[in-house]
N, C-alpha and C positions, 0 to 999 in steps of 0.2 A: 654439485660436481658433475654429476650424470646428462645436465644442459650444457656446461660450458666444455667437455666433451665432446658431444653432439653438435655443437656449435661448431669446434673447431675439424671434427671431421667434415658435416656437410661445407663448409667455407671454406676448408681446404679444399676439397674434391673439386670444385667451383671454378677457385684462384687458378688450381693446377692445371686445369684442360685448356683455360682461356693463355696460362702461360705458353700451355704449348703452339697453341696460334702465334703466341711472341719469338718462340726458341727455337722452333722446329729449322726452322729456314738458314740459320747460323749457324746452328749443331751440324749441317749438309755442308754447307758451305765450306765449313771448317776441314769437315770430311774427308770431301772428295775433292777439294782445290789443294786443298792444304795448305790455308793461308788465312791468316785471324785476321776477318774480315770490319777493320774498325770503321768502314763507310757504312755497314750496314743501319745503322743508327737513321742515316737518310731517308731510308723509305717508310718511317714511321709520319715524320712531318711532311713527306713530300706526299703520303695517301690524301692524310686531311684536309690540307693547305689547297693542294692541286687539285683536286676537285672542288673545293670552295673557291679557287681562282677562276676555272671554268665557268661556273655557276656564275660568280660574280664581275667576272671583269666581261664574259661572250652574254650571257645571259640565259647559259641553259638552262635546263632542269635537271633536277637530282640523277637521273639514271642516264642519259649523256653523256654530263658532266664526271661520271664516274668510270663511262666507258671511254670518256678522253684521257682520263687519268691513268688509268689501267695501263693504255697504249702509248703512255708519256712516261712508265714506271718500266713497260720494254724495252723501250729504246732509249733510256739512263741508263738500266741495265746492261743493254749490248755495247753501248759507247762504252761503258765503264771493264767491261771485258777486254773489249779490242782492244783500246789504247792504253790500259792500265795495268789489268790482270797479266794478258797475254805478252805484253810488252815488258812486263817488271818481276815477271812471276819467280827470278832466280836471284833478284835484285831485293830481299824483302825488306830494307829499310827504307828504300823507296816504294816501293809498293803499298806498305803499310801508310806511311807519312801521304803519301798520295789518295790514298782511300778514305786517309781522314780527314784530308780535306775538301772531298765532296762533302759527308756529314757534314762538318764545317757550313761552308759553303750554303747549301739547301737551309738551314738552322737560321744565319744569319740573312738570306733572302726573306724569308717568310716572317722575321721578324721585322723585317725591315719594311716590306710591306704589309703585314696584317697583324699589326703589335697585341699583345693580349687584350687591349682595350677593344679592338676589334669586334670579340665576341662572336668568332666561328662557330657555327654550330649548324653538323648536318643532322636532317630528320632520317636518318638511317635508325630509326627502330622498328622493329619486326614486331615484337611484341609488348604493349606497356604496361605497364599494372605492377604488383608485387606478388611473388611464387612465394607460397609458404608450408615448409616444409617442417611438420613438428610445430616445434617453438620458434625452429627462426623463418624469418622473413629474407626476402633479397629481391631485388628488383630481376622482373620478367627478362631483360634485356641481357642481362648476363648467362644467368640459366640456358638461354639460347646461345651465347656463344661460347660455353661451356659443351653442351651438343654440337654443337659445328666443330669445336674444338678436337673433339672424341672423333670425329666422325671424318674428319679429314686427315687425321693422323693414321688411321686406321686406313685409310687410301693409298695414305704414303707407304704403308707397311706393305699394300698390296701389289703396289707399284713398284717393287724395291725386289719383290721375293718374290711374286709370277710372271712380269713381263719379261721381254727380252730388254728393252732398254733399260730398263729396273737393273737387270743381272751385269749388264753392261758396264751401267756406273756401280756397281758393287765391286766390279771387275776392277778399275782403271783406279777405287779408292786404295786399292790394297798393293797394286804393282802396274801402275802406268805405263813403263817399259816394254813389260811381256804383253798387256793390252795390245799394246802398238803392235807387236809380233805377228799376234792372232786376227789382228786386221780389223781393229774398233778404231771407230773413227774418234779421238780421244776430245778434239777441239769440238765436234757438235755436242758431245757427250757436256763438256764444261758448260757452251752458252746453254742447251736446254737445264743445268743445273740454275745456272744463275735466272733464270726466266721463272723457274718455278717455283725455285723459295720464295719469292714475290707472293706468292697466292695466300702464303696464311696470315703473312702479315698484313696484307693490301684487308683481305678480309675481316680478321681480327682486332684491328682501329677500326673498322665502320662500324663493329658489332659494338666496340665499345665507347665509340667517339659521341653519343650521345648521352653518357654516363661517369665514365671518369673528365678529366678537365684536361681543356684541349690550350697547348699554348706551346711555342716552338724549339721550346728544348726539350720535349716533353722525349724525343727519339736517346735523350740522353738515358733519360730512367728505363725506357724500356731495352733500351740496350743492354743496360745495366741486370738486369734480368735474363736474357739471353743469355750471356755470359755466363751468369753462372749455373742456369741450367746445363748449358752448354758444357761447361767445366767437370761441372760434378759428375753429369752422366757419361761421360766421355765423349772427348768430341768427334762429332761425325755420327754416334752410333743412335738409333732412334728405340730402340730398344730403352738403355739410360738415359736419353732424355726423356722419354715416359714418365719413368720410376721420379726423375730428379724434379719433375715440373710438379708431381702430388708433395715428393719432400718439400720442394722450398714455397707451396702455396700452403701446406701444414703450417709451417716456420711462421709465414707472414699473418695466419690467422691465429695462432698460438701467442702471436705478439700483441693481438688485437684485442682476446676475449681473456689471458689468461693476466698476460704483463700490464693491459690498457694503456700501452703506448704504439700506437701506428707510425710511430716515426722512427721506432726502433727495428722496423719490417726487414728493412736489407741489410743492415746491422746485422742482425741476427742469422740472414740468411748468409751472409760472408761467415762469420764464425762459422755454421754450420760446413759450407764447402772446406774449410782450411782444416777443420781437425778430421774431415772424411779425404780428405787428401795426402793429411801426413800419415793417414794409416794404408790411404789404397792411394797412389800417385795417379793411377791414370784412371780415376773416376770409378763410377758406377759399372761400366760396363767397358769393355775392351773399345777403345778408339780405331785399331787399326779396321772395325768391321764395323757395318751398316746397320746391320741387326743380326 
């Protein structure tokens, strides 16, 4: 009893921080646009793909080809602001339908051209072998981006609560109108939002793209994911998206070591957000604030 415990706490602990590389960027989003961003799904397939299209079709090398990426995930980004966000922002049935169809779009590209048969695979690992900790085992690679995970969130908190742009966009998530008042420039305030949720995810597929399975709706599941850390912990707020990303990597290893079904993972994590919903509506933590 006292291993599969253990089991599921360290595998929870694990799951949770690498989620937060997946949720962090959406729970912002969600934030401070105030807009349920369902394109986000995009920039999971467009990290891997698009750096293996670099690599494969120009003939770079791995760290080029990922600095072309990086710079091809900006300026998707910024297009996707200009003529979508900023254009549709009071319109949200189109805004929405519109955002879903880049996801869309990027998904059916990439399978289009590099079908699962393909057999993508970046050597983005840092470190390989197996961390064993106790009784269990887990590959090195995740461990690492479970620390990258912690550790970039932790930037974000710091970014949020000491800088001036930090305070800015805490500002504009809470009353956009008076922002404008006090003289914040609200529109640079948006694209540097949208520019930067990029980072944990662009990061968090390389840390894991060599370990989980890589194929082009694969931005579906981890969407899926996002969401409902997103949900549970309130959205926008990174405080409960903290707490929510250890809750549902608990859930998903709980499902794993106790149920021994892993396909019951989001199953399980869905029930979990709905009955913490019908007891607290707006999640873990207040949505209207940052942290």
């Amino acid at each position: 009893m006292w291993d599969i415990l253990f089991f599921i706490l360290i595998y929870g602990f694990i799951m949770g921080a690498i989620y937060l590389l997946i949720a962090l960027g959406f729970s912002l989003v969600c934030g401070v646009l105030r807009i349920f961003h369902l394109g986000y799904a995009y920039i999971f397939p467009l990290t891997i793909y698009g750096t293996w299209m670099f690599m494969r079709e120009l003939g770079l090398s791995l760290i080029p080809s990922i600095v072309c990426m990086v710079i091809l995930q900006f300026i998707v980004s910024y297009l996707i602001y200009k003529f979508m966000i900023k254009k549709y922002l009071h319109d949200e049935l189109t805004l929405l339908t519109a955002l879903l169809l880049v996801a869309l779009i990027v998904e059916q590209a990439s399978s289009w051209r590099y079908p699962i048969q393909e057999g993508v695979y970046l050597e983005t690992t840092l470190i390989s072998g197996i961390v064993e900790i106790g009784s269990a085992a887990m590959p090195a690679q995740l461990v690492t981006g479970a620390i990258v995970g912690l550790v970039l969130t932790a930037l974000f908190a710091l970014f949020f609560t000491k800088t001036k742009a930090g305070l800015a966009v805490r500002a504009i998530s809470q009353d956009i109108d008076s922002s404008r008042v006090v003289g914040i420039n609200v529109e640079s305030l948006y694209i540097l939002i949208m520019m930067i949720v990029l980072i944990p995810v662009i990061i968090g597929m390389l840390l894991v793209g060599p370990v989980w399975m890589i194929e082009p709706g694969m931005g579906w599941h981890y969407m899926t994911i996002a969401i409902l850390v997103a949900v549970l912990g309130g959205l926008g707020n990174i405080k409960g998206t903290i707490i929510a990303s250890f809750l549902i990597g608990i859930t998903h290893a709980t499902m794993c070591f106790v149920v021994g079904e892993p396909r019951f993972m989001n199953l399980s994590a869905l029930i979990l957000v709905m009955f913490i919903l019908i007891a607290r509506p707006q999640g873990i933590a207040r949505s209207e604030s940052l942290w």
